[in-house]
Structures are given as C-alpha cells and as structure tokens.
C-alpha positions as CSV (number, residue, x, y, z in Angstrom):
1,X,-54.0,-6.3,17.0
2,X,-51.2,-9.0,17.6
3,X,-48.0,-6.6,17.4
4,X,-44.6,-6.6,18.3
5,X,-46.1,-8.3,22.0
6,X,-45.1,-11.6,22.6
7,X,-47.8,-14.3,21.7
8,X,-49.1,-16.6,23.8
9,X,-48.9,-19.9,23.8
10,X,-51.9,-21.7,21.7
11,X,-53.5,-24.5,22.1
12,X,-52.5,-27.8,19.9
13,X,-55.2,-28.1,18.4
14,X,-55.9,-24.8,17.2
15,X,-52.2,-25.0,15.6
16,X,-52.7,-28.4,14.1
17,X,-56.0,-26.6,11.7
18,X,-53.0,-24.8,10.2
19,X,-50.1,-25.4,8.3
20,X,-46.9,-23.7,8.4
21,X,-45.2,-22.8,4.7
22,X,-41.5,-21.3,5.0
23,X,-39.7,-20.6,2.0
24,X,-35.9,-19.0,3.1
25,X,-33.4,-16.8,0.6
26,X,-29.6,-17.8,2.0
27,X,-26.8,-14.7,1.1
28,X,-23.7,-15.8,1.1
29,X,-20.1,-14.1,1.1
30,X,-17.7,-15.8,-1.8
31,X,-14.4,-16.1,-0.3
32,X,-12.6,-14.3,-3.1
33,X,-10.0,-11.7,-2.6
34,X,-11.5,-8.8,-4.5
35,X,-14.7,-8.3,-5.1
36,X,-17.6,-8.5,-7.4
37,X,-17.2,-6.2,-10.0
38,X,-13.9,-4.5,-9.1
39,X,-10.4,-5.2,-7.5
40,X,-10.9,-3.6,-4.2
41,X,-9.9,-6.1,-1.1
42,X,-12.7,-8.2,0.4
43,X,-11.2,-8.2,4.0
44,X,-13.2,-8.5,6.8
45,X,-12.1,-6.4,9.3
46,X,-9.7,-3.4,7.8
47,X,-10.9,0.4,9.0
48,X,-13.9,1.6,7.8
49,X,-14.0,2.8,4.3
50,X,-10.7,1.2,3.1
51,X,-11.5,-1.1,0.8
52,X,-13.0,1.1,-1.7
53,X,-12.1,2.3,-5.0
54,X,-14.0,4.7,-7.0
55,X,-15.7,1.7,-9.0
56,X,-17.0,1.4,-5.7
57,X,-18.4,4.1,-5.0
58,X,-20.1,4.4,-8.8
59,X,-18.0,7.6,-10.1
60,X,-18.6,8.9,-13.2
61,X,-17.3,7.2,-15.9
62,X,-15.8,4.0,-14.3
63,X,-16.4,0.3,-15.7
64,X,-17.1,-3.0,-13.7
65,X,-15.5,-6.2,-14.7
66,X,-16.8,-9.4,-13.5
67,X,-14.7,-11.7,-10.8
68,X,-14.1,-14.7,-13.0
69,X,-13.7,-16.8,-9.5
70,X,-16.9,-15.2,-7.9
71,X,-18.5,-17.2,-11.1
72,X,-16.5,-20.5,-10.7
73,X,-18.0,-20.4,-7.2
74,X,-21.7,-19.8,-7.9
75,X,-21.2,-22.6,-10.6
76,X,-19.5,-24.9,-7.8
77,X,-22.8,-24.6,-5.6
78,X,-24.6,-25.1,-8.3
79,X,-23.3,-28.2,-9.2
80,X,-23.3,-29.6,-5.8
81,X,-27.0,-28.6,-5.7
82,X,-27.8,-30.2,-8.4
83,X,-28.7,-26.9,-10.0
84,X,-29.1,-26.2,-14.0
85,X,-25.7,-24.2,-14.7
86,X,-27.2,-21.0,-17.0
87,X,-24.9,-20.8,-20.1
88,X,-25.3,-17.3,-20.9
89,X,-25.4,-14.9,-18.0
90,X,-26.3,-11.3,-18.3
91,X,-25.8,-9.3,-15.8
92,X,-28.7,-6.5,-14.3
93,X,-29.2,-3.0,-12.2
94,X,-31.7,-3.4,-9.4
95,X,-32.3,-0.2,-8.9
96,X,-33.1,1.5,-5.0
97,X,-31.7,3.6,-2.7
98,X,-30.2,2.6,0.5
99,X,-27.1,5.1,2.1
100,X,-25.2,2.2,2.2
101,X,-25.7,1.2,-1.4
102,X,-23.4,4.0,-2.5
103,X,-23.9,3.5,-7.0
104,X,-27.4,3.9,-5.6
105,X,-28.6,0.5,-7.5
106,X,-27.5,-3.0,-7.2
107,X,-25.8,-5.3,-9.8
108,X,-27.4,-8.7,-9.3
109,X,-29.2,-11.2,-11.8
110,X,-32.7,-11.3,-12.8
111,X,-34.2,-13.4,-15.5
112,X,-31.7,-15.8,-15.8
113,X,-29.8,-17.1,-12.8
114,X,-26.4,-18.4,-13.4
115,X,-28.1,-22.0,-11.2
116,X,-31.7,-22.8,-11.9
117,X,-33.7,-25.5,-9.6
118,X,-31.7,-27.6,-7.2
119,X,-32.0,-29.7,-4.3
120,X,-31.0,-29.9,-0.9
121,X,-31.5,-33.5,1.2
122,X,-31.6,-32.9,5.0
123,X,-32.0,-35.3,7.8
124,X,-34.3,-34.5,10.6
125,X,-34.2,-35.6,14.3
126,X,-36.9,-38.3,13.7
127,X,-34.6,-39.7,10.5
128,X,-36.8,-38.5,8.3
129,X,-35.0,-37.5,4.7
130,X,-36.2,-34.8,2.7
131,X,-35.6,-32.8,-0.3
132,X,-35.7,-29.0,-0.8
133,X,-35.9,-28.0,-4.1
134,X,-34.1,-24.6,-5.0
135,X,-35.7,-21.8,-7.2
136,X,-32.4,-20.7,-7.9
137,X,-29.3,-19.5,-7.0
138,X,-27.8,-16.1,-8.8
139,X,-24.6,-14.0,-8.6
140,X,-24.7,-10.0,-6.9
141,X,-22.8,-8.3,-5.1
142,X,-23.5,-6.9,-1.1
143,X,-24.1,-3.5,-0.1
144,X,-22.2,-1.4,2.6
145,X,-23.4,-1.5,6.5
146,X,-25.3,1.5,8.3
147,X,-23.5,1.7,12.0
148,X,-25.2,3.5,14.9
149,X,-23.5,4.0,17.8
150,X,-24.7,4.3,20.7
151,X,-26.1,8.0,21.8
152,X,-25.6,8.8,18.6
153,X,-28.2,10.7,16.2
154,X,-26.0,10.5,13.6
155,X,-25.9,7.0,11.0
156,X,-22.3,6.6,10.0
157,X,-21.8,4.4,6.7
158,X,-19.0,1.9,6.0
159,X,-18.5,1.4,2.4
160,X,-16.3,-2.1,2.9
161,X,-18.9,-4.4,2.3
162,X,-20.3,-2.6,-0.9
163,X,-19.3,-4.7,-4.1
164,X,-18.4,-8.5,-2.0
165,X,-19.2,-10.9,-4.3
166,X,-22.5,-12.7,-2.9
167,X,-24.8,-16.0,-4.0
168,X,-28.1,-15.4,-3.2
169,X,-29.7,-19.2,-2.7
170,X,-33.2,-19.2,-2.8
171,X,-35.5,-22.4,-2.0
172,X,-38.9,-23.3,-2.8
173,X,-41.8,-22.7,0.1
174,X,-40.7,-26.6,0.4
175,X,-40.4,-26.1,4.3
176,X,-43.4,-27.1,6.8
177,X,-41.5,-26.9,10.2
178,X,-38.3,-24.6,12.1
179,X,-36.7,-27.5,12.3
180,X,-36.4,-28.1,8.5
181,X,-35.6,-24.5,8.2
182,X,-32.6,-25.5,10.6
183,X,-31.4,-28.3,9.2
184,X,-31.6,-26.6,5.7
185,X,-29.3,-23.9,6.7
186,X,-27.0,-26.4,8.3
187,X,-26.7,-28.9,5.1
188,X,-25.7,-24.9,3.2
189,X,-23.2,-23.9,5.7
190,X,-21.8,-27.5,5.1
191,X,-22.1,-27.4,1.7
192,X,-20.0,-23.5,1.5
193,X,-17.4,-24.8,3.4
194,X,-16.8,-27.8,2.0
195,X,-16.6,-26.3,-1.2
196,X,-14.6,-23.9,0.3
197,X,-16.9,-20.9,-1.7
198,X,-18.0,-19.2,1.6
199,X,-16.5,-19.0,5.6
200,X,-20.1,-19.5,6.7
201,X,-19.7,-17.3,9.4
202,X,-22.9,-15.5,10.6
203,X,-21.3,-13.8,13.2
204,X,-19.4,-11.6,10.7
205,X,-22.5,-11.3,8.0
206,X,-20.8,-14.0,5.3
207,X,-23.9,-16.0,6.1
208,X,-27.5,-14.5,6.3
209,X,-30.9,-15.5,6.2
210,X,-34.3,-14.1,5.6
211,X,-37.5,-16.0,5.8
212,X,-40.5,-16.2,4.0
213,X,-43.2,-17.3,6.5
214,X,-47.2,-17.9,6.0
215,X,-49.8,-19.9,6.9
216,X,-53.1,-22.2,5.3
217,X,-55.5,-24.3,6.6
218,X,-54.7,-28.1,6.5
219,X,-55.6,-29.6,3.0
220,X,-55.5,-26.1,1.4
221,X,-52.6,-25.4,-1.8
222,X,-53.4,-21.7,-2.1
223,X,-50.3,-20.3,-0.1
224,X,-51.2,-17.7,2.2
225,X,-50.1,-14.2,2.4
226,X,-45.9,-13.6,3.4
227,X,-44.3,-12.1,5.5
228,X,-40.4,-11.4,5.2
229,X,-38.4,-11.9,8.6
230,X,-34.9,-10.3,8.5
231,X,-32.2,-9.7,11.3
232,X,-31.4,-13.0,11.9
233,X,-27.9,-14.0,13.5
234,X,-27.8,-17.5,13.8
235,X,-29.6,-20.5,12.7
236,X,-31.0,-20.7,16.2
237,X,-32.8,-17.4,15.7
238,X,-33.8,-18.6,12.9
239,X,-35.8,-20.9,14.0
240,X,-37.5,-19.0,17.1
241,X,-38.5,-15.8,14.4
242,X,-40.4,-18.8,12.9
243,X,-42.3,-20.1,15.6
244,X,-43.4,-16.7,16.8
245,X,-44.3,-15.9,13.3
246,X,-46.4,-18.8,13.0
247,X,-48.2,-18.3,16.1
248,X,-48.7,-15.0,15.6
249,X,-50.2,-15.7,12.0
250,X,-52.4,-17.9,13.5
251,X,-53.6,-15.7,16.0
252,X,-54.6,-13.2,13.8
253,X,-56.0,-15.6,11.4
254,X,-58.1,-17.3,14.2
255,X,-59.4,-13.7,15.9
256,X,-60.3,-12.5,11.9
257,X,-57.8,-10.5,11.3
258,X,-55.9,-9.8,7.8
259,X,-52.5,-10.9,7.4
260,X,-50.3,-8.1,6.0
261,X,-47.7,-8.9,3.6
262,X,-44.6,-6.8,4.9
263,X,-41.2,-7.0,5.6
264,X,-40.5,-7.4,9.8
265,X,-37.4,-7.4,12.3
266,X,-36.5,-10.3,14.6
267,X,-35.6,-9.0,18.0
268,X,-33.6,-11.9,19.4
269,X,-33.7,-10.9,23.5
270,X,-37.8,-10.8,23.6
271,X,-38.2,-13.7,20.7
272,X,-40.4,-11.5,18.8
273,X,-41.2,-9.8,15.1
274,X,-42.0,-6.2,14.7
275,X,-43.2,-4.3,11.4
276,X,-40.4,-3.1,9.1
277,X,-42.6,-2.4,6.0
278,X,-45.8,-3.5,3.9
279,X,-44.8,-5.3,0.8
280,X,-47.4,-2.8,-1.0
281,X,-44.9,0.2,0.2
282,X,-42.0,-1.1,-1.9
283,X,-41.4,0.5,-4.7
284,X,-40.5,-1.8,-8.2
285,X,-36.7,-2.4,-8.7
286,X,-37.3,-1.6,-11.8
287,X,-34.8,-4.0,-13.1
288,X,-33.1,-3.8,-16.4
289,X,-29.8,-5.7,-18.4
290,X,-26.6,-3.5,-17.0
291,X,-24.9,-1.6,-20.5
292,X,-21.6,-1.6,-18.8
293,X,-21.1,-5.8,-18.7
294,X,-20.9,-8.0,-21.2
295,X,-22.5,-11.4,-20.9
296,X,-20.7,-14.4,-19.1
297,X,-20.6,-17.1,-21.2
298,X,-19.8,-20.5,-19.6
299,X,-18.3,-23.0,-22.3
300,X,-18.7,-26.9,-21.9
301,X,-15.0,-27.1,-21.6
302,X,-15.1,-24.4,-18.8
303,X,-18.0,-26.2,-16.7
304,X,-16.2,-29.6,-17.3
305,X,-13.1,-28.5,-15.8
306,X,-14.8,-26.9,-12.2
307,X,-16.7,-30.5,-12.1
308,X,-13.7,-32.6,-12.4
309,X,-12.4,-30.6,-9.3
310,X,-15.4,-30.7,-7.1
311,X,-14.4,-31.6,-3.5
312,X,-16.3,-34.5,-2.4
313,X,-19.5,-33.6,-0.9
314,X,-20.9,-34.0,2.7
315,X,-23.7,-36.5,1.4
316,X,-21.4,-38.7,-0.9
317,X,-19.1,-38.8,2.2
318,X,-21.7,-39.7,4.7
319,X,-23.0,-42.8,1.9
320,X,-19.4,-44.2,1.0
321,X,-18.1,-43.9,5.3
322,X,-22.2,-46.3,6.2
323,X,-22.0,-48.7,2.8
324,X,-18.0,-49.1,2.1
325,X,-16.9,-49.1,6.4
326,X,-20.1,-50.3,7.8
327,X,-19.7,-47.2,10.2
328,X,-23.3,-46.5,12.4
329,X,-24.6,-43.6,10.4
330,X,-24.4,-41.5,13.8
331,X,-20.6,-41.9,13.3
332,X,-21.2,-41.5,9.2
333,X,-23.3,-38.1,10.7
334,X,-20.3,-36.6,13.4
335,X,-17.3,-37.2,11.4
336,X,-19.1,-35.8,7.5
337,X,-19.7,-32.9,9.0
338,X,-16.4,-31.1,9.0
339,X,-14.9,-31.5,5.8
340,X,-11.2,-31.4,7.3
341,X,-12.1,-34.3,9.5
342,X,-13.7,-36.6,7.4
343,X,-10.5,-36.0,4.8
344,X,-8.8,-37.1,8.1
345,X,-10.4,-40.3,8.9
346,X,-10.5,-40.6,5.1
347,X,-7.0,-40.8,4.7
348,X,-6.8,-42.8,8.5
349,X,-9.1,-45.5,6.7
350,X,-6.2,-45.8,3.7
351,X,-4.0,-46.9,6.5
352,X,-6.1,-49.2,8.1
353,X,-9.0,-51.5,7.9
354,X,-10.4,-51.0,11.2
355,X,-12.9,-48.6,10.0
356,X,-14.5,-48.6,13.5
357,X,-12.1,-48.2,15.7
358,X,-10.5,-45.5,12.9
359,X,-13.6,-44.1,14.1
360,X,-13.4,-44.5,17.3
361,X,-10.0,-42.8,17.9
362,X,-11.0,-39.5,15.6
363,X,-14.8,-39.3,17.6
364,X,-13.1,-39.3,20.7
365,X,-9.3,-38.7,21.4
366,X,-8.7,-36.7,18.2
367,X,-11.7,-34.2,18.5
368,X,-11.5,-33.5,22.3
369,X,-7.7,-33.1,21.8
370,X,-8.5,-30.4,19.0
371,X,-11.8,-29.2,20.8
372,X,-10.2,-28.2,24.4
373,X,-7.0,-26.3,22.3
374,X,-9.5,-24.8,20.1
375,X,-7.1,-25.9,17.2
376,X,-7.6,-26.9,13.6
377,X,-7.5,-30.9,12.8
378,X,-4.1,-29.6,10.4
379,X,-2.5,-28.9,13.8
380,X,-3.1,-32.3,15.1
381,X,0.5,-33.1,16.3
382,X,0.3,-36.8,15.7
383,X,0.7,-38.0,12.2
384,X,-2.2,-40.4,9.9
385,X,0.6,-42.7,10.2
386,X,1.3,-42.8,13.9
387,X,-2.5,-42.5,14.3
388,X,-2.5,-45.9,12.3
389,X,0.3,-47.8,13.6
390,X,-1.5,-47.3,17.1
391,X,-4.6,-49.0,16.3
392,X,-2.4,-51.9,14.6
393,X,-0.6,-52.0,18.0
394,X,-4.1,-52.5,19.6
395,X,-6.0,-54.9,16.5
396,X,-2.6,-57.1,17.1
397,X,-3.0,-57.9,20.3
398,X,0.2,-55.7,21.8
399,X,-1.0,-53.4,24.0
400,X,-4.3,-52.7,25.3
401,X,-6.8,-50.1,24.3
402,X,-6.8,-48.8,27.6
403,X,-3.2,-48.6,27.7
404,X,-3.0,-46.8,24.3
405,X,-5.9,-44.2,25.4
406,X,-4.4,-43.7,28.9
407,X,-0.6,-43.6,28.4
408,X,0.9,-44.3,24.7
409,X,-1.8,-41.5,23.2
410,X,-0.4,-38.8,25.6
411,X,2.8,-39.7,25.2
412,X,2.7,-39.5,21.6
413,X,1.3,-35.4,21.9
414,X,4.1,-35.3,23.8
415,X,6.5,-36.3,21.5
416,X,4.6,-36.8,18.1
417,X,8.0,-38.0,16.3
418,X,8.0,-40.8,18.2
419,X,6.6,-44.3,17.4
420,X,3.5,-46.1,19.0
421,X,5.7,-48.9,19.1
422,X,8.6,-47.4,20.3
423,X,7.0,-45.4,23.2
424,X,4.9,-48.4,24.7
425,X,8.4,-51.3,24.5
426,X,9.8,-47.7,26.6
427,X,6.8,-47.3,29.2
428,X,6.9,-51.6,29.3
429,X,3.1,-52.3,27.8
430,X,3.7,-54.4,25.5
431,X,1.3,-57.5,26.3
432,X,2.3,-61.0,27.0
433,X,0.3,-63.3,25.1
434,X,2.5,-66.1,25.0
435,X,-0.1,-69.2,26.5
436,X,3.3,-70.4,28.1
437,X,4.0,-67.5,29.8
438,X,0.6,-66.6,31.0
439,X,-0.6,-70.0,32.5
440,X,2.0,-70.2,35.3
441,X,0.3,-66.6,36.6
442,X,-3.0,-67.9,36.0
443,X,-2.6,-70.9,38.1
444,X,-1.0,-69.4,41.1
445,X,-4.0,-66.5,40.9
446,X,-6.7,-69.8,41.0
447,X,-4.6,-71.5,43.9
448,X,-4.9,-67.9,45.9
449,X,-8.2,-67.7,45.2
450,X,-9.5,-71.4,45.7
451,X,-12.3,-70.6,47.9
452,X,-13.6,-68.2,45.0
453,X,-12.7,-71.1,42.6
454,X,-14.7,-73.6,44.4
455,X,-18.2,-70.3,44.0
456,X,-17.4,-70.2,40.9
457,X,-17.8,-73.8,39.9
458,X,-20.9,-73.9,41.9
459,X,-22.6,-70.8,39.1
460,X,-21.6,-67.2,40.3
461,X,-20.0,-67.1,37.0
462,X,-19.2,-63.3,37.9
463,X,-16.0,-64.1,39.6
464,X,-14.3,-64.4,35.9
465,X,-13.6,-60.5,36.1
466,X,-12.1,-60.7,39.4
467,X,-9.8,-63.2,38.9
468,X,-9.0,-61.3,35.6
469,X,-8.5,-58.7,37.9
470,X,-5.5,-60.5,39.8
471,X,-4.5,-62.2,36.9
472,X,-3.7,-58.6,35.4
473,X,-2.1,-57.2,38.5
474,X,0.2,-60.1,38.8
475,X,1.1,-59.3,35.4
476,X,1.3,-55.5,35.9
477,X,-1.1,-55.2,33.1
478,X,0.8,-56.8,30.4
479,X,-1.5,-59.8,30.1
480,X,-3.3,-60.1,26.9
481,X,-7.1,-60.1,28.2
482,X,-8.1,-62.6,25.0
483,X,-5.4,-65.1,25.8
484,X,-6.1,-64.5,30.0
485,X,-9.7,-65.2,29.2
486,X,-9.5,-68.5,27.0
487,X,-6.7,-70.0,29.8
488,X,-8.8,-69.1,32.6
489,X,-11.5,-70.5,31.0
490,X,-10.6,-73.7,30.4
491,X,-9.3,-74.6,33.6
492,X,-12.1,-73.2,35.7
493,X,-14.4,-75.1,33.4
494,X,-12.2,-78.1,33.5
C-alpha cells in the first residue's frame, strides 16, 4: 500500500491519463481587536492563557455578542470577491470536541453564509487568466492551540486563539494544477491585506490552508474520491502536499487500489502525506441555529456605506497602471502587489506624467532602498514630492539619470529635506545644454581625435560613443548627451 513513503516519480504519460481536481478552504484571522463573540484581546503573542474571559471559556450562564467589525470584514471580502452579501445571518453550534475548543462546540455559519459564490482571477506563469469561483465565504470563530513540547508526555493547551474572529473562504474544485493552487492563495493574501481584513501571516496561523485533493481519468466529470491535506505553512508547501498527493493517488489508482477518503498530515522535511483520519470516522457536527445570538441583519444603507469605502483592489490597480500609464504589465504586476506601494507610485504618477520612469525609480531605487533596511514604504525618507521633482530634473534635460541614481538620490537619503534641485546646483551637475557652449568642446575633442575622425567617416560608425566619451570628460560630465549627440552629429556627417 502507498503510505506515508515517498512516491516515486511516474512516468508522463501515466500522469497525463489523469486529471488533478483541487478544491482549497482558506481560514483567515480578521484583524480586529477583540474577538468573535466576546471582548477578550486578539493579540498575538501575550502569555499563554491571557486573553480569555469566561465567555471564552463557555461558563455557565454567559452570552456571546457578535463583533460588528468582524462582519464589516467578511462583507468587505465579499464584495471584493464578487460574492452575494447574505442579508440575514444566523448564526450556528458546530458541535465536537477538541481540548482546545474549550465551549466544547464551535460557533460558525451553516446554511447561509454571510458571502455566497465569488470569484477569484489569477494569472499563471504561462499568462494564462483564470477564474475561481467561490462556494462561499462565512463568519466563525478559531479554536485554541494544543502545544507539545519537546520530551514532554504531557499536551498543554493555550486558550488565546479560542474565539478570533475567522472567514473561512472556500472555492469550488475549480483547480487543475499546484500552481493554480499557488497563485490562488497569493491573489487572497493580496486581497486581506489590501483590504486591510487580515495580516496574512502564515507564519503566526492568521493564514491557513487545507486542500481538497482527488483524481479522474481525462474526459471523466464524476469527481473522484477526497482527501483532506492539513498542516500546511506556506503556500510553497502548499503546493508540494499537492504534487505528492497526486502522484500518490495515481499510484494507487494505477496498482488497483481504493482511494480512502480521510483527513492526512503534510510533513514538510520528507515532502510527504500521512493518514490523520477516514472521512467515514467523523462523527456529524450535528449542526443547529445558536439560541444565544440573534440574527445579523445587514441593511442596504449598511452594505452601501462599506462599498463606498472599499480600498481599491489589486486587479483594478493592475488594469488602470497597463491602460491609463501604458506601463509593461510586468511593472503593472511588481508594483500592484503591495498595496502601500502601488498607493505610492499612485500618488508619484499625480506628480508626474512620466509614468515609466515613475516606475522606474519605485522598481528599482525605492524598493532596494526599503528592501536592504527591511523598512515599510511609510518610512521612505524622501518625499512623493522630492521623488517627483527628481525625475522633472532628469525629463528636462538638467542632470543625467546616471547622475541622479549615482549621486543626487543618495544624497537626498542623506538629507531628505533637501531639494533635487538644490543638492545637484551644490554637487555642480547641472548639464550644459547650451549648443553655444557645447560646440567649442566638441570641436577641440574632433581636432584631438582627427585620426579617429578620418575612421569614422570611412563607416566604423562606433567611434560616436568614444568621442562622447571625451566630449563628457572635457565637460566633467555636465554635457547634455541629446544636445552632445545632435552637434557631434552634424559635423562628423558634415
């Protein structure tokens, strides 16, 4: 039987008879500051059993109250997934037992998800676009976290976690490779942060994933039997739990051998699965409408008002910076996907009209600035302004790019309250393009050089950069390289 072993590698054509299905169920922290149903803190990180209250802990006797932001949240998503928002929500018990789900049942949504359907558009390697439609998306809350330590027989249990607001994201089985899976989770972790509903850290458990993997023969629409993959870290993982799965499906398929249906652990050093579960095991969650919560009703006026104050999204930003700035849609791609940078070169593009080089600057300088500090783009020391007035300096012909990347641009860190202007009249850059003043130099560089002028004339038409070259250093770099070019130009060709 194909276990917990590693699987080997099959042959391509064996895979190709088959088809890989994935359907994946994305829980994500709300970044609210109490949680779900009470108004304990939602801090990561505070000692073990801390945040807790006896609401909590499901005393006797106590009474939930929803999080009226955890809703806005889950609505936000919605709304940005192009979801159905539920008008009436009624809240239900899940009921199981797990020592770190301490009311011994979960409050969660059944029957009627607060976002119905969906959409998520991702872009694969290839170009390819594609949508995957969501089943839903619903409100609940998380449950505490088991801890063993190490040499320990003992499982200690940290109630902090128990009663964080959480939205469950669920997708169709729209999926057919890891890489969709991938890019899926990416365009969600883009999509919580830009909405600013969810951190998106994995790391820390505000972002988890389980997958629902199976197989069918090509040409087939009965979905096969599948299997639940948990314990995954990072959306890297991810996708290796899928590609074992789906050779390990197919090697059981292909020897004649059933497919359980059952829950099973990634282990991330040896790339494998290993049996958690069967699916038959599980007991029913027995679900019904929780007595203690009224419904949530979301009025028109209420749904209206969270719209009108949607961020704007990662897609609408990508479409406005390729058709309104004419930007390469790998720039569109690099600066949408942080939503604090594309505000940035947002607001940059107010200031200017070189979207490109706008671009340019915020690609390069700005992100390896921020990237080798490890700092956030709101501790960028230069200003949008200063930023702006550089790349005029360059677009009017003052200084040169290379002297704005190699000497104004640090100096400006340096000292961001000074001006572009101001710091390259100090460090003498500012270029000469006066024809009047340039000609005398590039005469006396073609009267050095008159051997060269006489190869050039005869077609090694390559000699232009050198006598560029001189025609710079007799002008300590201040000549404008347009206005060098065209005088040069015309008298060699003269």
């Amino acid at each position: 039987m194909i276990e917990e072993t590693k699987v080997k590698t099959l042959d391509i054509k064996v895979k190709n008879k088959y088809e890989l299905v994935i359907g994946l169920e994305v829980h994500a922290q709300l970044l609210t500051n109490s949680k779900m149903y009470t108004a304990d803190s939602t801090t990561f990180g505070n000692l073990p059993n801390t945040n807790i209250s006896v609401i909590t802990l499901g005393h006797p006797g106590t009474l939930p109250k929803v999080n009226k932001r955890a809703v806005e949240f889950a609505i936000k998503m919605g709304l940005a997934c192009d979801s159905e928002i539920t008008r009436k929500n009624i809240f239900a018990r899940k009921n199981y037992f797990y020592p770190d789900l301490p009311k011994g049942y979960q409050l969660t949504q059944d029957k009627n998800p607060i976002c119905v359907g969906g959409q998520v558009p991702i872009v694969l390697s290839s170009g390819e676009k594609k949508s995957i439609a969501l089943t839903r998306i619903h409100m609940e809350e998380d449950a505490g976290k088991s801890i063993h330590l190490a040499g320990e027989v003992d499982t200690l249990v940290d109630f902090n976690r128990a009663g964080v607001p959480l939205i469950e994201i669920v997708s169709e089985p729209d999926m057919r490779s890891s890489e969709e899976a991938y890019q899926f989770l990416t365009e969600i972790k883009k999509l919580v942060k830009y909405l600013d509903v969810c951190d998106g850290n994995m790391e820390e458990g505000s972002l988890r994933c389980d997958a629902n993997v199976s197989i069918r023969l090509r040409g087939e629409d009965e979905l096969g039997k599948k299997v639940e993959v948990k314990n995954m870290n990072s959306f890297r993982n991810v996708a290796r739990a899928i590609e074992h799965e789906f050779e390990r499906q197919v090697l059981l398929s292909e020897s004649n051998t059933e497919i359980i249906s059952e829950t099973r652990t990634f282990d991330a050093t040896s790339g494998t699965t290993a049996s958690m579960r069967t699916k038959e095991d599980l007991n029913d969650y027995r679900y019904f409408p929780e007595p203690d919560l009224s419904p949530v009703i979301v009025s028109e006026e209420w749904l209206k008002t969270i719209q009108d104050n949607l961020p704007p999204l990662p897609r609408e930003l990508f479409e406005k910076f390729v058709l309104e700035y004419g930007l390469p849609e790998y720039d569109a791609g690099v600066l949408s996907d942080n939503k604090e940078i594309a505000l940035f070169f947002e607001a940059l593009c107010h200031l200017t009209t070189n979207y490109k080089a706008a671009s340019n600057w915020v690609m390069g300088p700005v992100k390896s600035y921020l990237n080798e500090l490890t700092l956030h783009i709101d501790d960028f020391p230069i200003s949008i302004t200063s930023l702006a007035s550089l790349i005029q300096l360059i677009d009017a012909g003052k200084v040169s790019y290379s002297a704005a990347a190699q000497k104004i641009y640090p100096a400006m860190l340096l000292d961001p309250k000074k001006d572009a202007l101001e710091i390259a009249t100090e460090l003498n850059l500012i270029q000469e393009s006066s024809e009047d003043s340039l000609k005398p130099i590039v005469e006396s560089v073609l009267k050095e050089n008159s051997q060269k002028v006489l190869e050039y004339k005869s077609g090694k038409k390559g000699l232009m950069g050198m006598f560029m070259g001189q025609v710079m250093k007799k002008s300590n770099g201040k000549a404008d390289p347009k206005v060098a070019t065209k005088i040069l130009t015309e008298i060699l060709d003269n």
